[in-house]
C-alpha positions as CSV (number, residue, x, y, z in Angstrom):
1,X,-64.9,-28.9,-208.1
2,X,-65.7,-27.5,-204.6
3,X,-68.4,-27.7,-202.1
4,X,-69.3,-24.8,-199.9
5,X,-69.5,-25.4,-196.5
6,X,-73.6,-24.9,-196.6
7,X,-73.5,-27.4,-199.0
8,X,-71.3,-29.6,-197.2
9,X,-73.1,-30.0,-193.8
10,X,-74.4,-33.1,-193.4
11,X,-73.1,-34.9,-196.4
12,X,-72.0,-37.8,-193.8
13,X,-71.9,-41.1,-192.6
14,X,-71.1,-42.5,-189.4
15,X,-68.1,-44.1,-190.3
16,X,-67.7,-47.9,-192.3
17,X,-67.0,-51.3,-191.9
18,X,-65.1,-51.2,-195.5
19,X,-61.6,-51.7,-194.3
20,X,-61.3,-54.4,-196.9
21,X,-62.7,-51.7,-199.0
22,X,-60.4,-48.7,-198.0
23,X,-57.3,-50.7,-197.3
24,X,-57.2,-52.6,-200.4
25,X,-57.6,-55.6,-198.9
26,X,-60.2,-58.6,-199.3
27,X,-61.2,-62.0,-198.3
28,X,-58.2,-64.4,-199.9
29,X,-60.9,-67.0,-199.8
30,X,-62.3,-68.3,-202.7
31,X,-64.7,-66.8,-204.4
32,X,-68.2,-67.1,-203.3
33,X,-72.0,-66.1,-204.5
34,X,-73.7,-64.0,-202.4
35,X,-77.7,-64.3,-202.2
36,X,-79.4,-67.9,-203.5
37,X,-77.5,-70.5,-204.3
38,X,-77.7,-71.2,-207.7
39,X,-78.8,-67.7,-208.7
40,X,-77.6,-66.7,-212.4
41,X,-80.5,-64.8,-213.7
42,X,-79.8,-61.1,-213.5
43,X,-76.4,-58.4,-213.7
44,X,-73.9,-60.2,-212.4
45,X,-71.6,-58.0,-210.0
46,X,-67.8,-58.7,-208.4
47,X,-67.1,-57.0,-205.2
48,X,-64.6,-57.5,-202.1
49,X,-66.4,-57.5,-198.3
50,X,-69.6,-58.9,-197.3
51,X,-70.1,-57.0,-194.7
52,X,-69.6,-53.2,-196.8
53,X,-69.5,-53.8,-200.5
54,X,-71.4,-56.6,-201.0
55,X,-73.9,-55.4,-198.5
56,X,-73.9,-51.9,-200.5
57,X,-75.0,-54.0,-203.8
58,X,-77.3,-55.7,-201.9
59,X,-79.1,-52.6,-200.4
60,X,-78.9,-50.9,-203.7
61,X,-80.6,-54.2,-205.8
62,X,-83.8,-54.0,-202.6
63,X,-83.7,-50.4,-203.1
64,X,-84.1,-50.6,-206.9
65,X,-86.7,-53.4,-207.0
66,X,-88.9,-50.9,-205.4
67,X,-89.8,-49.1,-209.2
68,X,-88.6,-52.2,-210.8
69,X,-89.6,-55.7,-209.4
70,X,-88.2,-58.0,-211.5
71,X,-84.3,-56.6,-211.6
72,X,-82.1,-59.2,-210.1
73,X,-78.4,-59.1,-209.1
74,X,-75.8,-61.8,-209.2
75,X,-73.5,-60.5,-206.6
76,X,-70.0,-62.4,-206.3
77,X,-67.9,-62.4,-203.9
78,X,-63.9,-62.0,-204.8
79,X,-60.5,-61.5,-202.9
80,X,-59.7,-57.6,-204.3
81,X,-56.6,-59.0,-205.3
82,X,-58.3,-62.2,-207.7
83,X,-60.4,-59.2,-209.3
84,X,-57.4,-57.5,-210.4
85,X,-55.8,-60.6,-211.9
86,X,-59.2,-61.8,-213.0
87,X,-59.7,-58.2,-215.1
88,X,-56.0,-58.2,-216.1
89,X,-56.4,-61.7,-217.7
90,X,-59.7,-61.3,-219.4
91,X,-58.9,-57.9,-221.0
92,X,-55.2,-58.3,-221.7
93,X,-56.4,-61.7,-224.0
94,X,-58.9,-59.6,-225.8
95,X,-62.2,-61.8,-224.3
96,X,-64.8,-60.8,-222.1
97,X,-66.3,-63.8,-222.1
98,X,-67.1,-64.6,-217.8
99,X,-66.6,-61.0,-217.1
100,X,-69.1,-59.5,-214.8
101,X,-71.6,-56.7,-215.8
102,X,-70.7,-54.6,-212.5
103,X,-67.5,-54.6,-211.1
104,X,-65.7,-52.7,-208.1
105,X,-62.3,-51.6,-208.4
106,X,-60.2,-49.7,-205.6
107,X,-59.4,-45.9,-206.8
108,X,-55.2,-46.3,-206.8
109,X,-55.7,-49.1,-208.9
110,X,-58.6,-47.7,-211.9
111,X,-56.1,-45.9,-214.1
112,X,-54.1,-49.0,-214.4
113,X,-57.4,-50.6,-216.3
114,X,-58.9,-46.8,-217.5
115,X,-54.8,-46.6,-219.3
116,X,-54.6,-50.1,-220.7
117,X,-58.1,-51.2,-221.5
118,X,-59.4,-47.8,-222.5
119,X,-62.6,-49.6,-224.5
120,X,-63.2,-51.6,-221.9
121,X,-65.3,-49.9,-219.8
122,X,-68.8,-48.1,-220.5
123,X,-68.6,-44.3,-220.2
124,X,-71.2,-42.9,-217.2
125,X,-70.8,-39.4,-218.4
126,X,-74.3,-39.2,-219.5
127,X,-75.7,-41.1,-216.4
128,X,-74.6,-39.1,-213.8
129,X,-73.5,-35.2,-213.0
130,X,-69.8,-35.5,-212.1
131,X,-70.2,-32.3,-210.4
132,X,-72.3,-33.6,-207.7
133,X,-69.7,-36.2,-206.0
134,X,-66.2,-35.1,-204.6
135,X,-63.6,-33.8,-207.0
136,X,-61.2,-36.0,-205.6
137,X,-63.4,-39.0,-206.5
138,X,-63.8,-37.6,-209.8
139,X,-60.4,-37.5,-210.3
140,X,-59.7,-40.8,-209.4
141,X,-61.9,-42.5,-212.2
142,X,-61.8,-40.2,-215.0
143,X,-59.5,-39.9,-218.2
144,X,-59.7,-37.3,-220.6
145,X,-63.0,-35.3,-218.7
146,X,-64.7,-39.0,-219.6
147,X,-66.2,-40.6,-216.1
148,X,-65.4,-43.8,-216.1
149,X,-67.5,-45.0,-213.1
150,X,-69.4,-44.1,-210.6
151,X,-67.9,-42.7,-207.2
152,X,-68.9,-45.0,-204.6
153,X,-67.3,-44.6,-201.1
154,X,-65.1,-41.7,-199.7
155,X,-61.8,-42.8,-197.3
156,X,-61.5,-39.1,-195.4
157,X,-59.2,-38.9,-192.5
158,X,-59.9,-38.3,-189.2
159,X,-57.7,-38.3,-185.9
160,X,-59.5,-40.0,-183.1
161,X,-58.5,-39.1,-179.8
162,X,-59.2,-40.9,-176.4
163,X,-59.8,-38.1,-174.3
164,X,-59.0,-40.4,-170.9
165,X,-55.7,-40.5,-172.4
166,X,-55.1,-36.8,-173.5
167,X,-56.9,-35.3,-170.5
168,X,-54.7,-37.5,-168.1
169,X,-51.4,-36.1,-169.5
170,X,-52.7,-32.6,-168.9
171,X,-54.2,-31.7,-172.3
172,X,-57.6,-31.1,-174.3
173,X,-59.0,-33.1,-177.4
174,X,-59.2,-29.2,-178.8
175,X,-55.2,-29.0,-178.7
176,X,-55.0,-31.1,-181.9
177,X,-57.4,-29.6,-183.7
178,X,-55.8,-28.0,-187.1
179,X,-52.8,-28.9,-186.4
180,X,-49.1,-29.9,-188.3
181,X,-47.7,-32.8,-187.8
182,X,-45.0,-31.1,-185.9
183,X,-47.2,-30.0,-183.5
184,X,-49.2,-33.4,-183.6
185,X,-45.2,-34.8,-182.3
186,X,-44.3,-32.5,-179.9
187,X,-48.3,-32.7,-178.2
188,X,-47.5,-36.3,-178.4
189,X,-44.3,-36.0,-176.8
190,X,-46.1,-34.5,-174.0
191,X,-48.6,-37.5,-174.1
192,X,-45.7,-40.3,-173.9
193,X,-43.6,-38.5,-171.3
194,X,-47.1,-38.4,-168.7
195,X,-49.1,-41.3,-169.1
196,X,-46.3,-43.8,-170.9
197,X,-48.7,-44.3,-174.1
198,X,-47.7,-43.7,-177.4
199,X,-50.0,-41.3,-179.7
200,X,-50.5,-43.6,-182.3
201,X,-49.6,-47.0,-184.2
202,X,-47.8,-47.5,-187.5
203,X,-47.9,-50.5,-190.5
204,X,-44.7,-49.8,-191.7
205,X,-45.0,-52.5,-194.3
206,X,-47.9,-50.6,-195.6
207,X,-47.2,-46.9,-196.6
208,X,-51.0,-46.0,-196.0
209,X,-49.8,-43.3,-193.3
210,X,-47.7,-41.8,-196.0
211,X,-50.2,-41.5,-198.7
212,X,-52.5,-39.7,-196.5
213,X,-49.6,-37.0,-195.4
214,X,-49.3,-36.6,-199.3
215,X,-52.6,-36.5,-200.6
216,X,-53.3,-33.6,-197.7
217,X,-50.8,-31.5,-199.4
218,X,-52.1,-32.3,-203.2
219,X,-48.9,-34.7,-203.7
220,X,-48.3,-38.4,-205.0
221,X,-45.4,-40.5,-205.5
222,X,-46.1,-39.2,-209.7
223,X,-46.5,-36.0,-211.3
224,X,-49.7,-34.2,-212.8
225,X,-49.7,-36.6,-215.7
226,X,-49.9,-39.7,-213.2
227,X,-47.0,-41.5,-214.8
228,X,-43.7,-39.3,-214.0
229,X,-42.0,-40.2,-210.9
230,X,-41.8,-37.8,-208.7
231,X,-39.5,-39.2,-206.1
232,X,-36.5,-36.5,-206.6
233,X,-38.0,-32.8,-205.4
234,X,-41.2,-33.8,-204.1
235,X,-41.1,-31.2,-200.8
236,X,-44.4,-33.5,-199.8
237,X,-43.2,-36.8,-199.9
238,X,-39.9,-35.3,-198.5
239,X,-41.4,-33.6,-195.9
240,X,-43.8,-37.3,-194.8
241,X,-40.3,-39.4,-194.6
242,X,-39.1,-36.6,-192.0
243,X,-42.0,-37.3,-190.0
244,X,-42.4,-40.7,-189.8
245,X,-38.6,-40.3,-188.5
246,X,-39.6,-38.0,-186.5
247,X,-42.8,-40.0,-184.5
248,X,-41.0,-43.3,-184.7
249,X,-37.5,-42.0,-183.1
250,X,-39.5,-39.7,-180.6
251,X,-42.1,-42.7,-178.9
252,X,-45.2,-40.7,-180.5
253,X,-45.4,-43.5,-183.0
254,X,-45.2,-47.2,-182.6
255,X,-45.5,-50.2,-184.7
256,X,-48.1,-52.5,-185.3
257,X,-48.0,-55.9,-187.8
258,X,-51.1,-56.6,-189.1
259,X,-54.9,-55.6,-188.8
260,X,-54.9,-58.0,-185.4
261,X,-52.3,-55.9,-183.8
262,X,-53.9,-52.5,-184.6
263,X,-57.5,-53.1,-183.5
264,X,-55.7,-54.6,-180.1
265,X,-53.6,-51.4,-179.4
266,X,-56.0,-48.7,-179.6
267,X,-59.1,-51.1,-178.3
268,X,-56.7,-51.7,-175.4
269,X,-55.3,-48.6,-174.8
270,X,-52.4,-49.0,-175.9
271,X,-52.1,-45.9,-178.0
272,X,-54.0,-42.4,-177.5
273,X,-55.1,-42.2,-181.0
274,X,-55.9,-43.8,-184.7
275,X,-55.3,-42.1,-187.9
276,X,-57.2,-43.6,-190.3
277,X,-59.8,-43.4,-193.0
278,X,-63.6,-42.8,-191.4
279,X,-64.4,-46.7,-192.4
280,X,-62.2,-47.4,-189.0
281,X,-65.5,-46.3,-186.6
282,X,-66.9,-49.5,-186.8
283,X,-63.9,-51.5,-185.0
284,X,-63.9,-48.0,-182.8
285,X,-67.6,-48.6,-181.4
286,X,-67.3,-52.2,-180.7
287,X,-65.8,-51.3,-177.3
288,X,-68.9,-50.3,-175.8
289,X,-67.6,-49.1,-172.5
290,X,-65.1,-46.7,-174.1
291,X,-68.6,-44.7,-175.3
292,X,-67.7,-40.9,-174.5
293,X,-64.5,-41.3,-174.5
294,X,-63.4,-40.4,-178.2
295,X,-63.6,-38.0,-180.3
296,X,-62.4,-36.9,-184.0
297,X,-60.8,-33.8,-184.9
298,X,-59.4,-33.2,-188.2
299,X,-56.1,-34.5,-189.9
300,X,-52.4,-33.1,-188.5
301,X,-51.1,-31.1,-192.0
302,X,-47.9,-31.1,-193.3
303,X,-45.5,-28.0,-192.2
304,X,-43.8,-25.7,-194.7
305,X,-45.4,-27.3,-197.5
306,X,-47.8,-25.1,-199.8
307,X,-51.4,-26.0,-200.0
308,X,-51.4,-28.4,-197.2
309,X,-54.5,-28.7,-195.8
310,X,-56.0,-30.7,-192.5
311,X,-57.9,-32.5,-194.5
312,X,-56.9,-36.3,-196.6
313,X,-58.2,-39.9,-197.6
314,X,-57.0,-43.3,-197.2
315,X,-58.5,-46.0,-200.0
316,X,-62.0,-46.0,-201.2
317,X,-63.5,-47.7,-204.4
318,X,-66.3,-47.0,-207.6
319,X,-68.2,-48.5,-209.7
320,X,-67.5,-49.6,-213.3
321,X,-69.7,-50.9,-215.9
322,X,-68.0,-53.2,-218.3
323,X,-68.9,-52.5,-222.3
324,X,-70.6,-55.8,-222.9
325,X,-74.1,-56.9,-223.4
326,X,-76.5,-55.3,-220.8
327,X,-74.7,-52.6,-219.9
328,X,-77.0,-50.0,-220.7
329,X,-79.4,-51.9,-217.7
330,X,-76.2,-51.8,-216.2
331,X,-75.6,-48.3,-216.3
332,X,-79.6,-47.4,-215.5
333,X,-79.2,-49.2,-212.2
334,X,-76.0,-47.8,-210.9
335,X,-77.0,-44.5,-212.0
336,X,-80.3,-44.9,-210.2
337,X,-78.8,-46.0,-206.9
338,X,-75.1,-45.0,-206.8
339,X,-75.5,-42.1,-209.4
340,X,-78.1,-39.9,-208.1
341,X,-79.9,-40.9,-204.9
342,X,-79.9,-39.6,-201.7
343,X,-82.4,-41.5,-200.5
344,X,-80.5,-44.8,-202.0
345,X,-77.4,-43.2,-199.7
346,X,-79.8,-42.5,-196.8
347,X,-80.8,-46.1,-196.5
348,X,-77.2,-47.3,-197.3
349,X,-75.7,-45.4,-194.2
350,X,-78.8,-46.4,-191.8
351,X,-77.8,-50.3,-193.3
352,X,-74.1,-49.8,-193.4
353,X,-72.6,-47.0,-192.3
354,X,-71.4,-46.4,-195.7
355,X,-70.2,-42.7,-196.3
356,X,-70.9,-41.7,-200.4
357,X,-69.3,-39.3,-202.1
358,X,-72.4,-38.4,-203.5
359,X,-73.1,-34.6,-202.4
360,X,-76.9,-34.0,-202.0
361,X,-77.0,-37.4,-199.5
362,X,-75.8,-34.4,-196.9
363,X,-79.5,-33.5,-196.3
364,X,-80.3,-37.0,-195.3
365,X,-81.6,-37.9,-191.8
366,X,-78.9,-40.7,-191.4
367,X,-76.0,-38.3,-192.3
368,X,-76.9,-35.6,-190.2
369,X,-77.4,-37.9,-186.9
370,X,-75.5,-37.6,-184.0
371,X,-73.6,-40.5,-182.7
372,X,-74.2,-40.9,-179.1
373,X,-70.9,-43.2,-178.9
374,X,-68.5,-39.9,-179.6
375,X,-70.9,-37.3,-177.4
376,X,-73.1,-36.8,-179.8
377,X,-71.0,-35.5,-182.0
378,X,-71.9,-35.5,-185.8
379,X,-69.5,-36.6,-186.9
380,X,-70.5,-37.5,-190.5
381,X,-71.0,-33.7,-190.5
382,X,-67.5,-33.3,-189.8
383,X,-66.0,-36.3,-191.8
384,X,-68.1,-34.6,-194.9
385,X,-66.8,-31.2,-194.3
386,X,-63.5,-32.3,-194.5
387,X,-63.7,-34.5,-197.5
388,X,-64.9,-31.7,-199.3
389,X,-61.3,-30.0,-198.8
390,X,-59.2,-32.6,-200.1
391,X,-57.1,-32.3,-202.6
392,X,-57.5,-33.9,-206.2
393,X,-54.7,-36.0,-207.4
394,X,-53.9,-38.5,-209.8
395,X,-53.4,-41.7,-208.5
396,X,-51.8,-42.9,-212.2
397,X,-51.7,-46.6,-213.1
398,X,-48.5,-47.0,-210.9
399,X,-49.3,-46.5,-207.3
400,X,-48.4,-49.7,-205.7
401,X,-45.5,-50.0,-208.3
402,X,-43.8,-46.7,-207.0
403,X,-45.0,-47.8,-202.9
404,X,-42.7,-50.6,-203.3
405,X,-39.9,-48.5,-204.1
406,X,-40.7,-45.9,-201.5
407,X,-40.6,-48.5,-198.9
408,X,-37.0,-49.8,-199.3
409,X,-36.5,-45.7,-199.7
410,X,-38.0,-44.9,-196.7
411,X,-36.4,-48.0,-194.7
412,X,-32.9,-46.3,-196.1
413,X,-33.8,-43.5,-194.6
414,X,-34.7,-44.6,-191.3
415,X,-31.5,-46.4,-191.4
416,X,-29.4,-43.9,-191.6
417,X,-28.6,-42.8,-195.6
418,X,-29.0,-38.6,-196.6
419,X,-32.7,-38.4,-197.2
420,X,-31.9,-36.2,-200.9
421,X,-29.6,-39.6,-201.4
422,X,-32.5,-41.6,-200.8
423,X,-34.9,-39.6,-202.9
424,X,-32.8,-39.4,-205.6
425,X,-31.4,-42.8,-206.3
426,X,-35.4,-43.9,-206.1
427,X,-35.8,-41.2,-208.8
428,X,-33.6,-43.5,-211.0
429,X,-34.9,-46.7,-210.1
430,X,-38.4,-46.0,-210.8
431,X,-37.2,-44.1,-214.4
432,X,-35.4,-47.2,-215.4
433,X,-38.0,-50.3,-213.5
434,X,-41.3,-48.3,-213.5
435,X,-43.4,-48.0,-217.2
């Protein structure tokens, strides 16, 4: 499924506070009700994030009590991580017993539930039109042409540039536009070499960079079936080890540990840039004197690989239903809210920020708006216009399974060892460790 670019315009958000949301990550506290205290009446809903998912629940339960006054929500909080092992145990056991109604689950982590729990979740195909969210999104929570969930929030890409920074080292923001990564290095180069500033800063304990590079070029670490490794004659994944080499030896990129660490380089100006998913405009805007000075232009490519495109995501969740009593009220809700309404997103961006992959919500007021902070630039117009040109893949059940390998892989690599040796000896690992 494709957009066209009429269709496209607007279908925005100004970015979101959902890096716990995009990132995978999650309060390790323990879990907590959101709302009353005390409150059990009602669908009861897990999420990750107070400040993003749990605040999308909560807008979509106000929203919804509009028409139908006495629907309540249970919202829970949990670490993303306790969800998964939470689901895992339940289902694996064969009880549903204390399993929620609603539950979020990340998108590189669904078909490891959709695969082994295949009855567990209630089908939406008949409560919402597939064809009107992002084929990507689709992709990512459907088995067999059955959608498993709703498609909530959309990771696209962006490079944001501090002009201050370009301009000073004799450049334009408009020099990285649809760009390769290549170009995005040797631009850089020029960057580092007049103002001492690196373009950009890199988790390398989290291959999130990488999985952006491949996703832009219709890759993964698996094949078409989402469970063949793909390590071994992969030109994509290939082609994003060279250049990570490539920024780190050259000063473009730099290193960052933790979440701490990034927010301080680019808040400080540290780095010229961020590449990151569009939920990173929130931690962007908080530096109120730096208004004017960014912009976003779309994702560096991938050179010499067919089908590339400037355009990728980083993380992003959906909505599930679980098949146990009340989950046809369940499924009337999300499908109400979630599923088909762009005023429900309208309000969710004014509340949130929160960019949907729902693709009618592109009319609305609140993702058409300029954002004074980047120029006025619309930026959800943009984000949205490039989310509708990224490539479908299958994330498979094995994602974070196959990441772990690709990290020692890559950190071979950088070491030293033939990248083919590298790619290949993974190959075999993941054949023989990997089910």
């Amino acid at each position: 499924m494709t957009f066209s670019k009429k269709a496209m315009m607007g279908l925005t958000i100004v970015g979101a506070s959902f890096l716990l949301a995009a990132c995978g990550g999650g309060s390790s506290e323990e879990a907590k009700q959101s709302g009353d205290a005390g409150k059990t009446e009602g669908l009861t809903v897990w999420a990750w994030d107070p400040k993003f998912n749990i605040a999308a629940f909560e807008t979509a339960e106000t929203f919804y009590q509009k028409d139908n006054a006495a629907f309540k929500l249970n919202i829970v909080e949990n670490a993303q991580v306790d969800i998964v092992q939470k689901l895992n145990t339940s289902l694996s056991s064969g009880t549903t017993k204390g399993l929620p109604n609603i539950v979020l689950i990340e998108d590189y982590r669904a078909k490891s539930f959709l695969e082994a729990y295949p009855d567990a979740f209630y089908p939406m195909t008949d409560f919402i039109d597939a064809s009107q969210f992002m084929s990507y999104k689709v992709e990512a929570t459907s088995v067999d042409g059955v959608n498993y969930a709703t498609p909530f929030d959309t990771g696209v890409t962006g490079l944001y540039l501090r002009k201050s920074i370009i301009e000073e080292a004799g450049l334009q923001t408009s020099d990285f536009e649809n760009i390769t990564w290549d170009e995005f290095n040797d631009l850089g180069v020029i960057v580092k070499e007049k103002t001492g500033t690196a373009m950009f800063s890199n988790d390398m304990n989290d291959l999130g960079l990488l999985r952006v590079m491949m996703q832009s070029s219709g890759a993964w670490y698996s094949g078409e079936d989402g469970s063949t490794p793909t390590f071994e004659g992969n030109a994509a994944l290939a082609k994003g080890f060279e250049d990570v080499k490539t920024m780190l030896d050259s000063g473009v990129m730099t290193t960052h540990n933790g979440w701490d660490q990034l927010l301080a380089n680019f808040n400080g100006g540290k780095v010229a840039s961020i590449i990151q998913g569009n939920w990173i405009t929130p931690s962007v805007t908080t530096e109120a004197e730096q208004a004017g000075d960014w912009t976003i232009v779309p994702t560096p490519r991938q050179a010499g690989i067919t089908g590339a495109t400037n355009a990728s995501n980083l993380g992003g969740s959906s909505v599930y239903i679980l098949n146990i009593d009340g989950k046809e009220e369940a499924a009337k809700f999300v499908s109400e809210t979630f599923g088909q309404s762009a005023e429900f997103y309208n309000e969710l961006n004014t509340a949130i920020g929160a960019l949907g992959s729902f693709a009618p919500a592109i009319e609305t007021n609140a993702y058409q708006a300029e954002v004074p902070f980047f120029n006025n630039q619309r930026i959800n117009v943009d984000f949205m216009d490039w989310a509708a040109e990224i490539p479908a893949v299958n994330f498979g059940k094995n994602t974070y399974a196959f990441e772990d390998l690709a990290k020692v892989a890559l950190q071979d690599y950088l070491k030293g060892t033939d990248l083919n040796t590298v790619l290949s000896q993974t190959q075999k690992t993941a054949e023989t460790q990997v089910k």
